[in-house]
C-alpha positions as CSV (number, residue, x, y, z in Angstrom):
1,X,0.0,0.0,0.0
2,X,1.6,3.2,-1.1
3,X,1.0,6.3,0.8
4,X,0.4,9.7,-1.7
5,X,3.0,12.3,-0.7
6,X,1.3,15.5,1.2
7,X,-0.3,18.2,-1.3
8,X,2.2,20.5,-2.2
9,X,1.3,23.9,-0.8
10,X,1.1,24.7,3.0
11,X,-2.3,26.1,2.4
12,X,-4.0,22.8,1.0
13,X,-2.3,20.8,3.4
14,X,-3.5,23.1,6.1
15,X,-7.5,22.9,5.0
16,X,-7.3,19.0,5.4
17,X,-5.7,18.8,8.4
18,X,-8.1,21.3,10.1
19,X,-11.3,20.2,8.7
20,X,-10.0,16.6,10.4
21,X,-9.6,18.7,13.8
22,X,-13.2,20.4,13.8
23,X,-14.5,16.9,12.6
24,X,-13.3,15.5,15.7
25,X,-13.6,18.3,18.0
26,X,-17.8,18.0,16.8
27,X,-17.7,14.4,17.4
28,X,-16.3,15.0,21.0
29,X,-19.6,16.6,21.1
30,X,-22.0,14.1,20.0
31,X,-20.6,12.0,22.6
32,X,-22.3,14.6,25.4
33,X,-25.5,12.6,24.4
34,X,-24.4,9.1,25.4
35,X,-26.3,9.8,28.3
36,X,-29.5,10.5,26.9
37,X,-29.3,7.4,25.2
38,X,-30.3,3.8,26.1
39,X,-27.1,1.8,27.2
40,X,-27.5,-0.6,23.7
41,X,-27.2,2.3,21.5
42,X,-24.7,3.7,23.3
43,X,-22.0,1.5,22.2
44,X,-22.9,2.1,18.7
45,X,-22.4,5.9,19.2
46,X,-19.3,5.4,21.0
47,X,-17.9,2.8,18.4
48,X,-18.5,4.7,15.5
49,X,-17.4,7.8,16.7
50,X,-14.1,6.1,17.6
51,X,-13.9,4.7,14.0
52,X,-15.2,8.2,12.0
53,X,-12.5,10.0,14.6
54,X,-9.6,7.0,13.1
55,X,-10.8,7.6,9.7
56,X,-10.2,11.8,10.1
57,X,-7.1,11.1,12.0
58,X,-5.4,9.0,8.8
59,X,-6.5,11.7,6.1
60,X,-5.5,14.6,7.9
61,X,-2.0,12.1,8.6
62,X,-1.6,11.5,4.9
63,X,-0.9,15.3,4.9
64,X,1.7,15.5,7.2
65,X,5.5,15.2,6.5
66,X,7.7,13.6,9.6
67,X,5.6,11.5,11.8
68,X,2.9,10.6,8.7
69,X,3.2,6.9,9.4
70,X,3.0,7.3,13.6
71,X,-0.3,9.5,13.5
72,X,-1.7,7.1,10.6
73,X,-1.5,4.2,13.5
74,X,-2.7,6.4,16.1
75,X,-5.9,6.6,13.5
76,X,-6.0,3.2,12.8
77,X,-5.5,2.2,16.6
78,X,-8.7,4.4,17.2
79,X,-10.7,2.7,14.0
80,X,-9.7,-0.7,15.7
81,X,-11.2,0.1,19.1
82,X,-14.3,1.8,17.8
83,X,-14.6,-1.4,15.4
84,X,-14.3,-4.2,18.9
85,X,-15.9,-1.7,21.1
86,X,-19.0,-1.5,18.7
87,X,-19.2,-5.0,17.5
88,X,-19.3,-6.6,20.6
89,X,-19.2,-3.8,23.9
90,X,-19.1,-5.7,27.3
91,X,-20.1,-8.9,26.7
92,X,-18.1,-10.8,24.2
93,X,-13.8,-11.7,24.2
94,X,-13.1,-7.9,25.5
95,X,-14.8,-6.1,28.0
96,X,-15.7,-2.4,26.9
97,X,-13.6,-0.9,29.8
98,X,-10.5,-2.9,28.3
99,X,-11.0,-1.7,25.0
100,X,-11.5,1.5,26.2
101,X,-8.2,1.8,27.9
102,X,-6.6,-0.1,25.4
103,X,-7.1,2.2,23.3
104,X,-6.2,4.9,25.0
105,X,-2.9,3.6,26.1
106,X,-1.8,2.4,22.5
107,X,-2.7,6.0,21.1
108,X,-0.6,7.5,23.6
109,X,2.1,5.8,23.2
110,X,2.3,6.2,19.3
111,X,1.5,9.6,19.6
112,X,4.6,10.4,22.4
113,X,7.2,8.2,20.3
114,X,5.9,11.2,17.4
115,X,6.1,13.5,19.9
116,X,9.7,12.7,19.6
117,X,10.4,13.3,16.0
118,X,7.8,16.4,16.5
119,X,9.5,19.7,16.8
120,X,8.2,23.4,17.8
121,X,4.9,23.7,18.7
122,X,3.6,20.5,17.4
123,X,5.7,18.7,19.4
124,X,4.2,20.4,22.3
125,X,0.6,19.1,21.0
126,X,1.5,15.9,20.6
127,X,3.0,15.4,23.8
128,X,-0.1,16.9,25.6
129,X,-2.1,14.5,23.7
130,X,-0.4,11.5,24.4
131,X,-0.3,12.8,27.8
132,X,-4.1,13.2,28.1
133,X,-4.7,9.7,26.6
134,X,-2.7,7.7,29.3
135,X,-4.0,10.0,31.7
136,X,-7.5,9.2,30.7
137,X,-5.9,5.4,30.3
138,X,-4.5,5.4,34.1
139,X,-7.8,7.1,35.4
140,X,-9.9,4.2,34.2
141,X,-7.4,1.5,35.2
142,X,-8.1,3.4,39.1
143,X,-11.7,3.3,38.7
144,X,-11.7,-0.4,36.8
145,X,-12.7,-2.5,40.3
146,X,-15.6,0.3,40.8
147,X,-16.9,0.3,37.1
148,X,-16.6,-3.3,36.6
149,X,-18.8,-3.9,40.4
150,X,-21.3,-1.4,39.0
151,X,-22.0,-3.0,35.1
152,X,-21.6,-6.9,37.0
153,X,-24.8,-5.4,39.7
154,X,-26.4,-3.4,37.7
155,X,-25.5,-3.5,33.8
156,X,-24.2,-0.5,31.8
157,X,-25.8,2.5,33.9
158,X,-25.9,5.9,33.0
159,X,-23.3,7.5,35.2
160,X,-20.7,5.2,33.7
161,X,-22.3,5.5,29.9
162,X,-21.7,9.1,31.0
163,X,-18.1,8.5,31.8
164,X,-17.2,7.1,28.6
165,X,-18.8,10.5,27.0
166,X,-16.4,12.1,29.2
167,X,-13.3,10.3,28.3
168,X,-14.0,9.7,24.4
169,X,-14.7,13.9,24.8
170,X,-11.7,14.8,26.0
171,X,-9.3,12.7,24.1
172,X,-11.2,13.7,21.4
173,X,-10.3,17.7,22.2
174,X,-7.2,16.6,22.3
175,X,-6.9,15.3,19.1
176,X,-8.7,17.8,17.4
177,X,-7.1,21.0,18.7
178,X,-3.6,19.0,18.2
179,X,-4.4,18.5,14.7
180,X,-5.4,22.1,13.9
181,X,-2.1,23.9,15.9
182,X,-0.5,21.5,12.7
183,X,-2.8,22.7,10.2
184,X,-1.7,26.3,11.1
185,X,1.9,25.5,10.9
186,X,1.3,23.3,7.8
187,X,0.0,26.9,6.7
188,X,3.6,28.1,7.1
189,X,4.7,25.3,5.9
190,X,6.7,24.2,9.4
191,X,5.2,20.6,9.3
């Protein structure tokens, strides 16, 4: 599989790359109405937006220059997760919290080993959100024993639907305001 080489003006480049950020900074927002949904659609919503966030993550990747490849797995890791998560939640071979985490951990680790090749400003972005996925990662490995008590009692309540909103949200911000601080260098060409 070849990968096409970035447009050649800063300008093009930039317009891809940002319309992928506001993509996934308004899909951060559909996730506020996990809550207001029944717990057997909500892994549906949370699985596609997961993939549809993956998918906006590789095309705005196939215009970047140094760590193309790196945020293209970060994408895919997120179109992996959304694809388990939504295929078979909490019942089947992974439980929802696992895949959850999973993927949270795996995108933060991809996206700090390009935080490494990163430089300037967009190294700074990518740092912050790798950092923010394991963060989110760590703070549902600490609440694990509590959530997985509550869904064995009770099944997938609200409050923890309404976590998941949370954490997809701000991983999502993440993303998407990392991805349009490189569409405005991309503009001047830095990326």
């Amino acid at each position: 599989m070849s990968i096409d080489p970035p447009p050649a003006n800063g300008a093009s480049r930039a317009r891809r790359i940002a319309a992928s950020g506001w993509f996934i900074i308004l899909l951060s927002a559909a996730t506020a109405v996990l809550p207001l949904v029944g717990p057997g659609h909500a892994a549906a919503i949370i699985g596609a937006s997961m993939v549809l966030a993956g998918l906006s993550e590789i095309i705005a990747a196939t215009a970047r220059h140094e760590t193309r490849r790196l945020v293209m797995l970060a994408g895919a890791i997120s179109v992996v997760g959304g694809l388990l998560f939504a295929t078979d939640p909490a019942t089947g071979f992974l439980p929802a919290l696992i895949i959850v985490m999973g993927w949270l951990f795996l995108r933060g680790l991809v996206l700090g080993a390009a935080c490494v090749l990163e430089r300037g400003s967009v190294r700074k972005w990518t740092g912050l959100a790798a950092a923010t996925d394991i963060v989110l990662a760590l703070a549902l490995v600490i609440g694990l024993s509590i959530s997985t008590l509550v869904v064995t009692l009770f099944g997938a309540t609200p409050p923890l639907i309404a976590s998941f909103a949370w954490v997809l949200a701000i991983s999502f911000v993440a993303s998407g305001t990392l991805l349009l601080v490189v569409a405005r260098c991309a503009r001047a060409e830095d990326v």
